[in-house]
N, C-alpha and C positions, 0 to 999 in steps of 0.2 A: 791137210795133205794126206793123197792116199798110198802106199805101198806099189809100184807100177805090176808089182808079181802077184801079190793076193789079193789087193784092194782092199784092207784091214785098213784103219785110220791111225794104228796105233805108233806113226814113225815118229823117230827123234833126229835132232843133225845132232852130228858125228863130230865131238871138238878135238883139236892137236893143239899141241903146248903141252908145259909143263903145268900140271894144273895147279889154280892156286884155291883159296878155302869155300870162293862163292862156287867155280866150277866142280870143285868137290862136291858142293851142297846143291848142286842139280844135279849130278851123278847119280849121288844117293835117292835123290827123290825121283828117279826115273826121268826128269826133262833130256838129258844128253847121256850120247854114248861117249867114253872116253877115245879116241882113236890113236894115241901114240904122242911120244915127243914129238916125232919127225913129221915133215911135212911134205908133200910130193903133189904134182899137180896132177897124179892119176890116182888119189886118194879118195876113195868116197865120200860125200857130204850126207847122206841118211843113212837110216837102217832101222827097219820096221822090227819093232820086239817081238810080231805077233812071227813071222817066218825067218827072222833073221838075214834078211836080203839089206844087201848094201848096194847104192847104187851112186852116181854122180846124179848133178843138178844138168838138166837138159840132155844125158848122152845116152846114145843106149849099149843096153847091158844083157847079155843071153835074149836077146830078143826083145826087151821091156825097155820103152822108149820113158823116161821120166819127165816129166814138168815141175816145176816149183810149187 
């Protein structure tokens, strides 16, 4: 998947919950951003490490339509 703002490859999705020691250990290794306890259903699902853009799964966002 690519970034819909810079076109980098380098995104991750974004987990909620409490995390527990595997979610930890993707944190660390860079697979997932951690996004909060709380959950909201206007919370972003990615965010590209390479420009920091967070965006939802299919909506758009400043202009950047997303795809899965």
């Amino acid at each position: 998947m690519k970034c819909p703002k810079c076109s980098k490859d380098f995104v991750v999705p974004i987990r909620y919950g409490m995390p527990g020691p595997e979610m930890q250990q993707d944190y660390y290794e860079g697979k997932i951003k951690l996004g909060g306890c709380t959950m909201d259903v206007n919370n972003p699902d990615y965010y590209c490490n390479d420009c920091t853009y967070e965006w939802q799964r299919g909506k758009r966002n400043n202009g950047h339509y997303a795809e899965e």
